[in-house]
C-alpha positions in Angstrom: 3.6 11.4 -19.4 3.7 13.8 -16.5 5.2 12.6 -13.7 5.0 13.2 -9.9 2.3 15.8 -10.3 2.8 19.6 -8.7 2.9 18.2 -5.0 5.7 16.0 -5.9 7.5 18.5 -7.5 7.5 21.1 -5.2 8.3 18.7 -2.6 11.7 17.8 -4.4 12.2 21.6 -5.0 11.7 22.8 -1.3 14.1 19.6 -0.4 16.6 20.8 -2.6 16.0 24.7 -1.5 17.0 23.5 2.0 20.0 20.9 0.6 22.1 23.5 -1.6 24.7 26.0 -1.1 23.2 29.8 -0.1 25.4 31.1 -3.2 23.0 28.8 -5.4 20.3 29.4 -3.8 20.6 32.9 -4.4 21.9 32.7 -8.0 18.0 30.9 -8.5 16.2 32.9 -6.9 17.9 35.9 -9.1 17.1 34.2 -11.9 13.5 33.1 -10.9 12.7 36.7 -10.3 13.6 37.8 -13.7 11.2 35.6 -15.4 8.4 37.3 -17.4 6.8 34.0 -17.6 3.4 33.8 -16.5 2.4 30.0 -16.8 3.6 29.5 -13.2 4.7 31.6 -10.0 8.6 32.3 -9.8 9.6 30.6 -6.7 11.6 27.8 -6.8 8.1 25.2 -5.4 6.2 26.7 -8.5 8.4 26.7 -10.8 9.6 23.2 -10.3 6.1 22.3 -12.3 6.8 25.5 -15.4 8.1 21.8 -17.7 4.7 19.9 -17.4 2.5 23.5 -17.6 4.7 24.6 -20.7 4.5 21.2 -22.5 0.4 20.8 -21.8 -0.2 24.9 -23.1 2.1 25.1 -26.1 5.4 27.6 -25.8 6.6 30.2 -27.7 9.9 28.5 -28.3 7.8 27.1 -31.4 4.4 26.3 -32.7 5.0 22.3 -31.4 6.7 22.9 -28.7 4.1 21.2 -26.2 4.4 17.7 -28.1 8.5 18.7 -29.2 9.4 18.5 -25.4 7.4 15.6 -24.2 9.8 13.0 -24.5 12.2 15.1 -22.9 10.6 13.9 -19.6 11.0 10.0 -19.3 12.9 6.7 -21.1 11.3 3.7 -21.7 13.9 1.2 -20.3 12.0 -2.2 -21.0 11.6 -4.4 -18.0 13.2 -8.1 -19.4 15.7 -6.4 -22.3 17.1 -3.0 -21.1 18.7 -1.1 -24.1 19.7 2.3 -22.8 20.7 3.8 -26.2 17.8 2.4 -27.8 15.6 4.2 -24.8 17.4 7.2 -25.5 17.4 7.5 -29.0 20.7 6.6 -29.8 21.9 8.8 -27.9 22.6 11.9 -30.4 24.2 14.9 -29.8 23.2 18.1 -29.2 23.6 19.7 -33.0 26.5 22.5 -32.5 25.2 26.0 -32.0 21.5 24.7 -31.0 20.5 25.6 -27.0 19.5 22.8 -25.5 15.6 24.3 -25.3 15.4 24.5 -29.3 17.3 20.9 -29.6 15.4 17.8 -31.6 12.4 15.9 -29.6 13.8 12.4 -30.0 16.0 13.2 -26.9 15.5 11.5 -23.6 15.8 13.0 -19.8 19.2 11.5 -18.9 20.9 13.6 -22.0 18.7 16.6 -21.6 19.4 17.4 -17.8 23.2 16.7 -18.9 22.7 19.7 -21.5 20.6 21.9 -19.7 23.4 21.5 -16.3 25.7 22.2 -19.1 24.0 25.4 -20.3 23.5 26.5 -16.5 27.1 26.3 -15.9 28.2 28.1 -19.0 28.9 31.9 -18.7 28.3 32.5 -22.3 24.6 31.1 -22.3 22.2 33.7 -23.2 20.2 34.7 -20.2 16.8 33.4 -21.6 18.3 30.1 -22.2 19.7 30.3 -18.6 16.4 30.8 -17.1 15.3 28.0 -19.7 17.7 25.3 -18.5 17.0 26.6 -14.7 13.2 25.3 -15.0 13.9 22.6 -16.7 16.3 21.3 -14.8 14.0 22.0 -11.9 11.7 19.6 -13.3 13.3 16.6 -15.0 15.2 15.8 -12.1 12.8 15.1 -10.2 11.1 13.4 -13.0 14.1 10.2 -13.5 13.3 9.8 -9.8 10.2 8.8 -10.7 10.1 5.1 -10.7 7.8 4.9 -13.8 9.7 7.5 -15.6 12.8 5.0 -16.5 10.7 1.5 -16.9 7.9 0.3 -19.0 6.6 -3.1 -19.3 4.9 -2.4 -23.0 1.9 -0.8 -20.8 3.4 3.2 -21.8 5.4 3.3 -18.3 1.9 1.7 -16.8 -0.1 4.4 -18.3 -2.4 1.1 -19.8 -2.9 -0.5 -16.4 -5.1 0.2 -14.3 -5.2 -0.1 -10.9 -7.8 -0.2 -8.0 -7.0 1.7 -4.7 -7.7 -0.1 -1.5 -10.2 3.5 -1.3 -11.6 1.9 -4.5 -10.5 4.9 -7.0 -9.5 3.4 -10.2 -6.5 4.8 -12.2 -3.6 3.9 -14.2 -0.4 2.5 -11.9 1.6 4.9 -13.2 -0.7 7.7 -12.0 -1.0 6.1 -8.6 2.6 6.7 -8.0 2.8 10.4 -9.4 -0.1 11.2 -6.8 -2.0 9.1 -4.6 1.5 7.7 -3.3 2.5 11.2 -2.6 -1.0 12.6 -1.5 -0.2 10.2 1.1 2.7 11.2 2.6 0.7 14.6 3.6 -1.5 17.4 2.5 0.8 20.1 2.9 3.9 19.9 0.6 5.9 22.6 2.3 5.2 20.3 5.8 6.2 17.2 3.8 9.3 18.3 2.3 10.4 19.8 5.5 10.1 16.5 7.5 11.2 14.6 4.5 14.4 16.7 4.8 15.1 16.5 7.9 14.8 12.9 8.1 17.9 12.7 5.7 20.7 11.0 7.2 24.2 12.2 6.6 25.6 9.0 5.4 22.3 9.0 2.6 23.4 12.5 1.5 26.6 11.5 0.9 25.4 8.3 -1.0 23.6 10.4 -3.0 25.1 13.3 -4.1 27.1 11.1 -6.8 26.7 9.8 -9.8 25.4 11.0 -13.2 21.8 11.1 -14.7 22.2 7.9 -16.4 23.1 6.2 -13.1 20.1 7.8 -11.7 17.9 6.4 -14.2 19.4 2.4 -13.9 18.4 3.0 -10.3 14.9 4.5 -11.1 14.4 1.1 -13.4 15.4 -1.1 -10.8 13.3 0.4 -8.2 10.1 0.1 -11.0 10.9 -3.7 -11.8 11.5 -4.9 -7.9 8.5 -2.0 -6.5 6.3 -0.5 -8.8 5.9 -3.9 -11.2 7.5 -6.4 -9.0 5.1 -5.6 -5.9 1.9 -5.9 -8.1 -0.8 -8.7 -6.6 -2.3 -10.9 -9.6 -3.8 -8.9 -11.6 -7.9 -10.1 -12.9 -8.6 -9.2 -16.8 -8.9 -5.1 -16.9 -7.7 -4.0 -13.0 -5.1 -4.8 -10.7 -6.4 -4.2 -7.1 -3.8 -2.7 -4.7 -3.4 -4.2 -1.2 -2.4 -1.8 1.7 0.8 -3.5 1.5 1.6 -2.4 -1.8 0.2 0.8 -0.9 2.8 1.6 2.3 5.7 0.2 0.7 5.0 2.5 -2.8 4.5 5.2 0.0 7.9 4.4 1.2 9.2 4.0 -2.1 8.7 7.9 -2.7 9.0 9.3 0.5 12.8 8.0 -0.3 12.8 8.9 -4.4 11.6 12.7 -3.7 13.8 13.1 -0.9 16.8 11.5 -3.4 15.5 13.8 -6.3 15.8 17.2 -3.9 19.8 16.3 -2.8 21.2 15.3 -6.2 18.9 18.3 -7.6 20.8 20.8 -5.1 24.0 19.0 -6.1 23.5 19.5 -10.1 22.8 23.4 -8.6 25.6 23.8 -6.8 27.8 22.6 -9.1 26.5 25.1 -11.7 26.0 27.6 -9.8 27.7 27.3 -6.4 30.1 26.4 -4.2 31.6 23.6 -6.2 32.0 25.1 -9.3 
């Protein structure tokens, strides 16, 4: 599953760029700039995507790291019986010794952005596996935010349905809200974010900038069952076809998510790296 797509992601990033602490802000950039990783560019839009690229090319980390690494990026929390330690495989720990980059696949997002913050934070992680936890944590954040990225309704996170635009482009629901939901919020990410920002409310940042992962991720799941699943118009055998009411209030739906995603992303920072430590 890939969620958002690059827009989405640099959108969250360039939220968060402009939500945390300067001292974190430099401590990333630092640490982007030492990256000899060539997959994506090393500012903090780009690399916000290095997860999703790494997974899709292979890594050198080892010779399955591309399939290794792809649960990392979602939980199935199922719509009618939620079992969050089932989603999350049991919820095992992290083996002693093993950075969080190297650890088992049968691990889910909520428990790997808890290592990887963990990893960040820590003065004795190795500087590769700094830089490893930075991107990753870049990424997956943004991914729980992702309505489809915490729910499934036995259709793979609606991978299986698919859905007809009111444009008339067919594609699978979960698809439609990685992109076309965020295609239409703007063309310009950088433009998008920046309004998106701005548009943040003190009170919301507050609300926000609390919690842990795994709340994240109920709220994610409750957003997919009333929105994403909830929203959908009867369905005929094959498609779904999405009115422009669907289609403004899933618009909505992210504008809100990404701009959630960028705040308690710069808050997970700062806390590792800034300010609040």
């Amino acid at each position: 599953m890939s969620a958002w797509g690059p827009e989405g992601h640099a959108i969250a990033a360039r939220i968060a760029v402009r939500e945390m602490s300067a001292r974190a802000r430099a401590k990333v950039e630092d640490l982007l700039a030492a990256d000899r990783d060539l997959l994506t560019a090393h500012d903090i839009a780009s690399a916000a995507s290095w997860a999703d690229v790494w997974r899709d090319a292979g890594g050198d980390l080892d010779a399955s790291g591309r399939h290794r690494t792809a649960p990392w990026h979602y939980l199935n929390l199922e719509l009618r019986r939620p079992d969050f330690s089932w989603a999350c495989w049991r919820r095992q720990p992290l083996p002693a010794g093993v950075p969080a980059a190297q650890g088992p696949w049968h691990d889910c997002i909520v428990d790997k952005i808890e290592q990887f913050e963990t990893e960040l934070a820590a003065p004795g992680t190795a500087a590769s596996e700094r830089l490893l936890a930075l991107k990753f944590l870049l990424h997956l954040v943004a991914d729980l935010h992702q309505p489809l990225h915490a729910a499934d309704d036995h259709d793979h996170g609606g991978n299986d349905l698919r859905v007809r635009l009111p444009d008339g482009t067919v594609e699978s629901l979960h698809r439609a809200w990685d992109s076309a939901f965020v295609q239409a919020l703007g063309h310009d990410p950088q433009v998008v974010a920046q309004a998106l920002q701005q548009s943040i409310t003190d009170t919301q940042r507050r609300a926000w900038r609390r919690g842990t992962p795994e709340d994240w991720a109920w709220e994610s799941w409750r957003i997919a069952k009333a929105q994403a699943y909830g929203r959908l118009p009867p369905c005929a055998p094959g498609v779904c076809r999405l009115d422009a009411r669907y289609v403004e209030n899933a618009r909505r739906v992210v504008a809100q998510q990404l701009q959630k995603s960028g705040v308690r992303l710069a808050w997970l920072l700062d806390r590792a790296l800034g300010d609040e430590r």
